[in-house]
C-alpha positions in Angstrom: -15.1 39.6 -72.5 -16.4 40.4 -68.9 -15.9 43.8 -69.5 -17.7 44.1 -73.0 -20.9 42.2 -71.2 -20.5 44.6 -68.0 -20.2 47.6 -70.5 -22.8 50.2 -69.7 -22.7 51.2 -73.5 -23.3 47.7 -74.7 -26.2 47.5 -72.5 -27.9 50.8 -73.7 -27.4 50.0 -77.6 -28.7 46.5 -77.2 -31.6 48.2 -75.2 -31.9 50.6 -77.3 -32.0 48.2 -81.1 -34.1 45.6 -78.6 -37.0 48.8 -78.3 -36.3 50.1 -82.3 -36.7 46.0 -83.2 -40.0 45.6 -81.0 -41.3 48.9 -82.5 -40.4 47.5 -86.3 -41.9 44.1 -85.4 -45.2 45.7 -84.4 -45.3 48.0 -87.7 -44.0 45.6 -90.4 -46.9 43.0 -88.5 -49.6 45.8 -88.6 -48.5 46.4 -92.3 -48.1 42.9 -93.2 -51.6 42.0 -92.0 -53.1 45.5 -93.5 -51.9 44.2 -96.9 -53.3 40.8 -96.6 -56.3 42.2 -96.0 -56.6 44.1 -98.9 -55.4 41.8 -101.2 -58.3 39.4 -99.9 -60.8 42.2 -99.9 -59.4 43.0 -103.7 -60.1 39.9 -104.6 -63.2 38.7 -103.0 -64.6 41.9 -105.1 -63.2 41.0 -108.0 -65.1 37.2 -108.2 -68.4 38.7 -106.8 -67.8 41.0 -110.1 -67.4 38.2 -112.2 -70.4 36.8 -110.9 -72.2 39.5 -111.8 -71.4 39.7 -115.6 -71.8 36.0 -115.7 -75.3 36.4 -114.5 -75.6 39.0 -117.1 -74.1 36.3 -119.6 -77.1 34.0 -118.7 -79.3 36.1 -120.1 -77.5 35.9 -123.5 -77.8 32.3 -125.0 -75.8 33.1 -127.8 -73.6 34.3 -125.1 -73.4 31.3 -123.3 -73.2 28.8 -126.1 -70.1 30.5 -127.5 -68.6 30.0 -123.7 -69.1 26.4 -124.1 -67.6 25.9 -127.6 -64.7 28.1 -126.7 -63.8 28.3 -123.3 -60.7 29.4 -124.0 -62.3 32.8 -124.7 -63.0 33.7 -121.0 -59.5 32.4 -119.8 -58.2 34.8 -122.4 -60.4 37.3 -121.7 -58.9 37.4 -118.1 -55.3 37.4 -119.1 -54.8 35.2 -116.0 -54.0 31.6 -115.6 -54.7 31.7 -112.2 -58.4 32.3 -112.6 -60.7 29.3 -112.4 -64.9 29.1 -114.0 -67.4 26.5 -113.3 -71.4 26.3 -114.5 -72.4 23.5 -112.6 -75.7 21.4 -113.1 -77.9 19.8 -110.1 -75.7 16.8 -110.1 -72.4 18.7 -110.1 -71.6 17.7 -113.9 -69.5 20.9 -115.5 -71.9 22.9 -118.7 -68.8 24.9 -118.9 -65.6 24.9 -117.4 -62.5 27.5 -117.9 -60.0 25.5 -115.5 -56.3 26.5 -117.3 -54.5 24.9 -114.2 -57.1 21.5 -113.6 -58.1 23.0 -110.4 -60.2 20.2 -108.7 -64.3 20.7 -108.4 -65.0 21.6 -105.2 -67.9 20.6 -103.2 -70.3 23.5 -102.4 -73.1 24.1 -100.2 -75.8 27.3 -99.7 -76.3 28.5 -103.0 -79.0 30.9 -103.3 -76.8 34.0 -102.9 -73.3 34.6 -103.2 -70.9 32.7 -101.0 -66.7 32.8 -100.2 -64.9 30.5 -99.3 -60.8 29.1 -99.5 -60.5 25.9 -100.3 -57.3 23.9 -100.5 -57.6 20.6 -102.6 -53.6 20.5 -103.5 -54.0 23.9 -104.5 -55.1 26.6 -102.4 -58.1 28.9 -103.8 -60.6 31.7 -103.3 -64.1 30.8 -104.6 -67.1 32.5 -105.1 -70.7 31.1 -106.1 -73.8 32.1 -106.8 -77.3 29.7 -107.9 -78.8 30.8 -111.1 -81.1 29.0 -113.8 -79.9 28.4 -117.2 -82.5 27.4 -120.2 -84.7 26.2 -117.4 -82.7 24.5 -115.3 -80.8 24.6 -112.0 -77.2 25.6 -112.1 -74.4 27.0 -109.7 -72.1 29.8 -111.0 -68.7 29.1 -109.7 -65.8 31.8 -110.1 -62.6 31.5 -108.3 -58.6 32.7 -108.1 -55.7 30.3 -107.2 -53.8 32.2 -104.3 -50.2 30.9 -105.6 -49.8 34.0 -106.9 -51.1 36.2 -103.9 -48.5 33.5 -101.7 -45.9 34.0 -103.6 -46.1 38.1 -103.4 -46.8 38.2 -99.5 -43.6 35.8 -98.9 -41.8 38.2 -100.8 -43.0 40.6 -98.8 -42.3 39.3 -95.3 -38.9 39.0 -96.6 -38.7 41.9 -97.3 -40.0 43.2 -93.9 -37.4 40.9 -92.1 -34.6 42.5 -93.6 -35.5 45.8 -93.1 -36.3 45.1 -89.5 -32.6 43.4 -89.1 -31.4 46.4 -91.0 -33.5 48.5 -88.6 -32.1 47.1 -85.8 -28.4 47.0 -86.5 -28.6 50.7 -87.6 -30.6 51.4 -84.0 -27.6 49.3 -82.5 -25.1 51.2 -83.8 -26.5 54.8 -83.5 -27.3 53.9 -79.9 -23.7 53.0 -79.3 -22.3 56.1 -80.8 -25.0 58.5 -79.2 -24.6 56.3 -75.6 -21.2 56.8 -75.3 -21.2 60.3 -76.4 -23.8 60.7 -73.9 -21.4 58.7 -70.9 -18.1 60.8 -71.7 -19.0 63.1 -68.9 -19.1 59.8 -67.1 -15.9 58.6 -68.0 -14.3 61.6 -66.9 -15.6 61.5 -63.4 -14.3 57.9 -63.2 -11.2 59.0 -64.7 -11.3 61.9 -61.7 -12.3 59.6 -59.5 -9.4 57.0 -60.2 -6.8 59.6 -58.8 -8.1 60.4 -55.4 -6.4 57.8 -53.0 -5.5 58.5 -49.2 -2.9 61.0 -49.8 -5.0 63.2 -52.2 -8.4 62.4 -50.3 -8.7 66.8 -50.3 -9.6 66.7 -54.5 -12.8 66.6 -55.5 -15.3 65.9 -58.2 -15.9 68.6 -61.0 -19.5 69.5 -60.4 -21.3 69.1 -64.0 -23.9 71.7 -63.7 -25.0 71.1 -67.3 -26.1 67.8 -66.7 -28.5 67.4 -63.3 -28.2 63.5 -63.2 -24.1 63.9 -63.2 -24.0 67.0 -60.7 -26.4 65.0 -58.3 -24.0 62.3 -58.3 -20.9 64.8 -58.4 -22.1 66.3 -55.2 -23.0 62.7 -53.9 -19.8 61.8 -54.6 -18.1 64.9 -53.0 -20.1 64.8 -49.6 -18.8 61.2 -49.5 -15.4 62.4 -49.6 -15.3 65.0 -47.6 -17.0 62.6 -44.7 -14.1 60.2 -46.1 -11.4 63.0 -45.5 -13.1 63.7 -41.9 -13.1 60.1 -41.0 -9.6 59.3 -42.2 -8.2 62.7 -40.4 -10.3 61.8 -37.0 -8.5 58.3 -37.5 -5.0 59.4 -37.8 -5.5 61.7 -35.0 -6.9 58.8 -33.1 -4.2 56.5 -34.0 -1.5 58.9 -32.8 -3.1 60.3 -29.9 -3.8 56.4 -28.9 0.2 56.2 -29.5 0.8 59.2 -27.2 -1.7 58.2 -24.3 -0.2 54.4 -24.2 3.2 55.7 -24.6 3.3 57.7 -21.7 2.2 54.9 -19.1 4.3 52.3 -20.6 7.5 54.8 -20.3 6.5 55.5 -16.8 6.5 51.7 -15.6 9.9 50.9 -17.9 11.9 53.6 -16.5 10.3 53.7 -12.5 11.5 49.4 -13.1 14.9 50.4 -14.7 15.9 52.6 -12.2 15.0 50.1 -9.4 16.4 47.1 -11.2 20.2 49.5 -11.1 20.5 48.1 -7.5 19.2 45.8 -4.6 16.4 47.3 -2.6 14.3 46.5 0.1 11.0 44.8 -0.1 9.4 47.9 0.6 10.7 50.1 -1.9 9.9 47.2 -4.1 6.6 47.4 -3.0 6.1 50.9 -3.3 7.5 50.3 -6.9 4.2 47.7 -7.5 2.2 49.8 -6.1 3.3 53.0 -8.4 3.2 50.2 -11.6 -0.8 49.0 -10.3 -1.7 52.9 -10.4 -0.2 52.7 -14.5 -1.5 49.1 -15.3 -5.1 50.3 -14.2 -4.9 53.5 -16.1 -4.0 51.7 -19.5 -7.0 48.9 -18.7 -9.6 52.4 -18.5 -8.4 53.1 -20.9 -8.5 50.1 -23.0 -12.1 49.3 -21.5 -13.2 53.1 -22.4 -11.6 52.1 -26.5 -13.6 48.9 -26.5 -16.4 50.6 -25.3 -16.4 53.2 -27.9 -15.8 50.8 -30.3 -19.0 48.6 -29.8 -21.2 51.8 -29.3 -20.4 52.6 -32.9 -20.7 49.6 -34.9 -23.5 49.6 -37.3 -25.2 46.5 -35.5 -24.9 48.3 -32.1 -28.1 47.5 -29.7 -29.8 48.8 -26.8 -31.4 47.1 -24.1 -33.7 50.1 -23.4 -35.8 49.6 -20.2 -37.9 52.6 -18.2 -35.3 54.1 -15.7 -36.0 55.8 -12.9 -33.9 59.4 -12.9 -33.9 60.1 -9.6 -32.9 56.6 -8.6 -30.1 56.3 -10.4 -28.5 59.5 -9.9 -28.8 59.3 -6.2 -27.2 55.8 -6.3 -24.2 57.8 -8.4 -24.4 60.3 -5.7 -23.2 57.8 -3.3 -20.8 56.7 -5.3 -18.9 59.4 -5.8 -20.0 60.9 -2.5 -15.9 59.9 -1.2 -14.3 61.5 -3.9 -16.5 64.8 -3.3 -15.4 64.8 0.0 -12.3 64.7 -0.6 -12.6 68.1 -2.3 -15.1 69.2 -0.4 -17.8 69.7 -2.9 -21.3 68.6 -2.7 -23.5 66.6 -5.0 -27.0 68.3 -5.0 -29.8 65.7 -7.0 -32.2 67.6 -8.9 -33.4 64.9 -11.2 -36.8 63.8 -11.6 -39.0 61.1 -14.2 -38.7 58.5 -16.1 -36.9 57.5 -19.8 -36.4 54.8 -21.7 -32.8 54.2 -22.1 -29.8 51.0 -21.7 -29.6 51.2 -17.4 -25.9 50.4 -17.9 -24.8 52.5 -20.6 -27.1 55.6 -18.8 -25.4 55.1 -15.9 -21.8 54.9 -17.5 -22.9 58.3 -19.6 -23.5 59.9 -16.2 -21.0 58.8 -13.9 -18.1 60.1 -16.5 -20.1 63.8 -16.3 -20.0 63.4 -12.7 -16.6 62.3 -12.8 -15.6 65.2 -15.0 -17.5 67.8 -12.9 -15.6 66.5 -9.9 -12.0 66.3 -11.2 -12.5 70.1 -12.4 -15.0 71.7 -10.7 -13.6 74.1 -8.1 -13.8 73.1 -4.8 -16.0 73.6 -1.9 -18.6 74.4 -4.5 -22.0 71.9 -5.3 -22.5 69.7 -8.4 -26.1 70.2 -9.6 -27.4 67.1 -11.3 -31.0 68.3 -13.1 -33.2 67.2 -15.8 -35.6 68.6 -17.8 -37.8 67.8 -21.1 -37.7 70.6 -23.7 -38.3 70.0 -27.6 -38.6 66.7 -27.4 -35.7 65.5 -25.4 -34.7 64.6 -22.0 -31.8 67.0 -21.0 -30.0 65.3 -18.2 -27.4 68.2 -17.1 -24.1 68.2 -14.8 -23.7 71.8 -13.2 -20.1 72.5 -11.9 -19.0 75.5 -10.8 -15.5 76.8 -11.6 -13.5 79.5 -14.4 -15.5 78.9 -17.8 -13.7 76.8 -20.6 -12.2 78.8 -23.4 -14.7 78.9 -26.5 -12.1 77.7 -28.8 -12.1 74.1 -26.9 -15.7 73.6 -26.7 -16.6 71.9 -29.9 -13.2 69.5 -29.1 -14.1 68.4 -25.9 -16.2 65.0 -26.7 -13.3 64.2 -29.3 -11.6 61.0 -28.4 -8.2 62.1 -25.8 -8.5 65.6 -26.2 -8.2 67.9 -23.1 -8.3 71.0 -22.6 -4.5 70.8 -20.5 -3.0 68.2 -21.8 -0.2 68.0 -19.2 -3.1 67.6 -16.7 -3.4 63.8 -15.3 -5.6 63.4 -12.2 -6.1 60.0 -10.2 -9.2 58.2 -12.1 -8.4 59.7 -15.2 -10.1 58.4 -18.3 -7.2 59.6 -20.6 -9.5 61.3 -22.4 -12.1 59.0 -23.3 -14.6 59.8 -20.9 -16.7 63.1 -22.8 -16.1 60.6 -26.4 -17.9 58.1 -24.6 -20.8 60.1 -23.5 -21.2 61.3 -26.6 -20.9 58.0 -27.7 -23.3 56.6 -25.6 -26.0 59.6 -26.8 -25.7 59.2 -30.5 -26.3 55.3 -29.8 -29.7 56.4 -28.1 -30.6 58.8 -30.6 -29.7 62.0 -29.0 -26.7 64.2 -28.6 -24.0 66.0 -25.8 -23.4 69.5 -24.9 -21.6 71.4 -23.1 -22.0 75.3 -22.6 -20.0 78.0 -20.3 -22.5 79.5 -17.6 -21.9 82.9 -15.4 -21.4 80.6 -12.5 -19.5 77.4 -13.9 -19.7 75.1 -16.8 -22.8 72.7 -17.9 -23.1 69.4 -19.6 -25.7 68.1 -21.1 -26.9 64.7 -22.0 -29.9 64.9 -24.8 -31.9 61.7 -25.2 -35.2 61.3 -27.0 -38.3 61.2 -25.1 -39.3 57.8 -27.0 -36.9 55.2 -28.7 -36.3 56.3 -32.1 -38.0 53.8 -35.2 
């Protein structure tokens, strides 16, 4: 039952006999009413013409005498039992009266030209009258039509109009069933398409109806949503088992390093050194379960910003500091070359720039200088991170902000993000509306953070 009510067919012929009905509704009430009308109009003429000859009759006193002997005469004359004739004195008393069906006087006022009127005393009728003078006196020509008849033919015809507009209808709710699901088959057969793509066939696609614009709209809808479905479910899968890979390395470093040393005694020192060597592993797995949970609020739908105005310069030269051990200890220099102001998350900023810094440190070559610059062009604040060192192979440089991917994997530095850091940046610039870059240089390697001059709406 749920899915005959849901059923997009059902809906369109009931629609579709719904707009036929109200369509044969108005016409059979125009028509209806149209008829009525001339039927009154028919027969208002036709008692103003017997007014007329019985005017002409008053003239004649043979005429009128024979009337009054025989009434009989004019009711045959009609041929019509439904017609009614009064000649009325002052006081209302009948001179002659053809009344076949004992239609009740009526009381009448205005006389001196022709009036209409429908009265209904038991019996409803049209009248017409008319004041005249007969052998010197005052009298009131009265010539009217009992509408029994006229009822009885417009019921008879509203009947008739009811059934042809249920006829009318059920014939419009039929032929809209057939022609609607005719005109869905196409549809069927993309849902009938569409019902065998699951995760292991997420590659098909949609046949692109090209003869129908509504369908190939959808169609192509349908088919960028899957192929942003494969891409996602792909980039998830290689998530999941580069997560596997990254974890699992760590975790087999601290079982086997505590394996070996649980073989025999030792002293406290080795045991220490042991810790020590398990802290360095335990801290990499929390970056890099901080750096997943990160990610992972950045890119929720809901995600928010606390944007404030931050001061470049500031905030660089605070990194500087920071990091100014760790350059030492390759003997590189951090050089700050920013300038202005943006509107940006302070904490998410800074996390965005440290990891570049970070990066440019842990492969820059040494005894070089880090260049930390900004400028505003098309719209956007370019924050860049200058490093020199050998330029990164073309092939890897649309990979690098993908989540763990590096460009040696068997390379694991001190501080290592385990590849998260360049995802988060990215991250980080998407949430503000912008976007990272990175491009190869004559002298070294440049990354880019692109943020919008104001927030986005």
């Amino acid at each position: 039952m749920s899915r005959i009510t849901g059923s997009l067919t059902l809906r369109l012929a009931s629609l579709f006999a719904l707009v036929v009905g109200l369509l044969l509704s108005a016409l059979g009430l125009y028509l209806y009413h149209s008829l009525s009308n001339e039927i009154s109009w028919r027969d208002d003429q036709m008692l103003r013409g017997r007014l007329e000859r019985m005017l002409v009759l008053l003239d004649n006193s043979a005429s009128i005498e024979a009337l009054r002997q025989r009434p009989r005469l004019y009711a045959n004359m009609l041929d019509n039992r439904e017609s009614v004739l009064w000649v009325l004195t002052d006081d209302g008393h009948p001179l002659i009266e053809v009344n076949p069906m004992h239609q009740a006087v009526p009381e009448l006022t205005g006389r001196d030209e022709v009036q209409l009127r429908t009265v209904d005393n038991g019996v409803p009728a049209r009248l017409a009258w008319v004041a005249a003078r007969l052998d010197g006196q005052q009298v009131t020509l009265i010539a009217g039509k009992r509408l029994a008849e006229r009822n009885r033919m417009l019921t008879s015809y509203r009947g008739k109009l009811w059934l042809s507009l249920a006829g009318g209808s059920l014939a419009a709710f039929l032929l809209g069933w057939i022609v609607t699901r005719r005109g869905l088959a196409p549809v069927r057969r993309l849902a009938a398409r569409a019902a065998t793509i699951d995760t292991e066939h997420l590659h098909h696609r949609l046949p692109v109806h090209s003869d129908v614009s509504e369908l190939r709209d959808l169609s192509m809808a349908l088919n960028g949503m899957l192929t942003r479905l494969e891409a996602g479910f792909l980039q998830l899968s290689r998530f999941s088992e580069d997560l596997a890979h990254e974890m699992r390395t760590p975790l087999t470093n601290l079982m086997g390093q505590t394996q070996q040393r649980l073989r025999h005694d030792r002293t406290g020192e080795e045991y220490k050194e042991i810790l020590i060597s398990n802290l360095e592993e335990f801290e990499r797995l929390a970056r890099m379960i901080d750096s997943m949970l990160l990610l992972a609020r950045n890119e929720q739908p809901g995600a928010t910003l606390d944007r404030r105005a931050v001061e470049l310069h500031d905030m660089v030269e605070q990194l500087c500091g920071y990091f100014e051990g760790m350059a030492e200890e390759r003997s590189m220099t951090l050089i700050n070359r920013a300038q202005g102001r943006l509107a940006a998350d302070p904490d998410l900023l800074r996390r965005a720039l440290a990891n570049l810094i970070a990066n440019a440190l842990r492969y820059g070559q040494e005894h070089t200088s880090i260049i930390i610059d900004h400028q505003q062009i098309d719209g956007l604040h370019h924050i860049s991170v200058f490093n020199q060192g050998a330029p990164i192979p073309e092939v890897h440089l649309p990979l690098l902000f993908e989540r763990f991917y590096r460009v040696d994997a068997s390379r694991h530095t001190p501080g290592d993000s385990g590849g998260l850091g360049l995802a988060i940046v990215r991250s980080i610039a998407q949430l503000h509306g912008g976007l990272a870059r990175v491009s190869n240089e004559p002298m070294g390697v440049r990354f880019t953070l692109c943020l919008p001059l104001s927030a986005p709406s």
